[in-house]
C-alpha positions, 0 to 999 in steps of 0.5 A, a space after each residue: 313356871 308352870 308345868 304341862 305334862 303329857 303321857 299320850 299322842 290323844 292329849 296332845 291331837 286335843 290340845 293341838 287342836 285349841 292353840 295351846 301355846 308353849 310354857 316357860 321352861 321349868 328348869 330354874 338353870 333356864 336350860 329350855 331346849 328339848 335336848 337340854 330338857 331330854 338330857 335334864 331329865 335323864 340326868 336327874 332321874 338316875 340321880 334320884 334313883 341312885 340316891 334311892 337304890 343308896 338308902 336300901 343298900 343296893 346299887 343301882 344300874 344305869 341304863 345302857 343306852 339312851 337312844 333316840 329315834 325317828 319313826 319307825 327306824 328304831 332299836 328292835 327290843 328282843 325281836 320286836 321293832 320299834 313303832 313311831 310315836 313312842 318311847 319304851 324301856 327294853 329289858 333285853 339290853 337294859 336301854 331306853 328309846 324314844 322317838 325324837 321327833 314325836 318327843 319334840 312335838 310334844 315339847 312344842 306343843 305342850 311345854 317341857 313337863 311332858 319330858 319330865 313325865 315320859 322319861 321318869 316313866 320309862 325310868 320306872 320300868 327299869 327300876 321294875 327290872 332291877 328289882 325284878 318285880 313280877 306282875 300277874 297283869 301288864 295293867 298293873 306294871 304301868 299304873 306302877 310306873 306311872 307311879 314312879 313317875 310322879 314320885 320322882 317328879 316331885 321328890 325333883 320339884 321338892 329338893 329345887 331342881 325343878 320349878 312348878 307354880 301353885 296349882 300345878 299338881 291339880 293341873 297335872 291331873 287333870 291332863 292325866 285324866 286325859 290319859 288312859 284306856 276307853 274301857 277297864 280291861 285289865 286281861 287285855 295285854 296292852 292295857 295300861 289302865 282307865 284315865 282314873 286309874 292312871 291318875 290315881 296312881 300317879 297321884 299316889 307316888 307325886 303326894 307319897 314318894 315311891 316308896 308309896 308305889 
């Protein structure tokens, strides 16, 4: 089954725009709705990181809220709102949120891969939390969570819980290539890092493990 993942709005507007037409579910049980893909995801994610938190002897914390939302009605996150067209993970709380309707557009257009990118992403800032990781610059603590990222995809895909077909890392990184900042700004607090930058990184954890990130 062909995997489509997506990190950003940008890829889905240009590919929106050329008829791309929905995947099969990469799922093997066949569960291919976006709840079921939602629940999916976070289900397995946790999973691979308790396993992962096991192997190091710690224990791992499961998030204390999965919470979807619409626009701009969302969880504030230590004073500040949420915004429409986004998915975050919030330290203060320990929570991820997401927004369902910008998530299911995604999942229409692009296939069920962009679920199974976007939320092990988020995943991966909870983690940074739990092991209280320190980064001089916020570019550095998204390309590690893109990182995380592709290590958890495929150590998923690795172990049968999910299907992929051949070629789908290739095109897993072209779409990456998609996301990421117009320049390579790294003192620029909202920067998460050049569609090169983020591609290598997710790269690194897919073929590496986390254990690489």
């Amino acid at each position: 089954m062909t995997l489509r993942p997506l990190l950003i709005v940008l890829l889905v507007l240009v590919l929106a725009s050329c008829g791309i037409v929905r995947p099969p579910s990469m799922n093997p049980q066949g569960e291919d709705t976006f709840e079921d893909d939602i629940r999916t995801a976070r289900t397995l994610t946790e999973e691979f990181w308790k396993q992962q938190f096991s192997r190091i002897g710690e224990t791992y914390r499961p998030i204390a809220d999965f919470i979807p939302y619409s626009g701009s009605s969302g969880p504030s996150c230590g004073g500040q709102p949420s915004v429409p067209n986004n998915a975050f993970y919030c330290p203060v709380g320990h929570f991820i949120a997401f927004d369902q309707e910008w998530m299911e557009a995604l999942w229409n257009e692009m296939g069920d891969g962009s679920v199974y990118v976007i939320i092990p992403h988020e995943f991966g800032h909870s983690i940074q939390a739990q092991l209280r990781s320190t980064f001089a610059l916020n570019v550095e603590m998204e390309l590690q969570a893109d990182c995380y990222a592709g290590g958890t995809l495929s150590a998923l895909v690795n172990s049968g819980v999910l299907d992929t077909e051949r070629g789908d890392e290739e095109e897993l990184l072209m779409s990456l290539a998609a996301a990421g900042d117009p320049t390579d700004d790294w003192l620029n607090p909202a920067a998460h890092g050049t569609a090169e930058q983020r591609q290598a990184a997710f790269a690194k954890g897919y073929r590496n493990g986390v254990a690489a990130c």
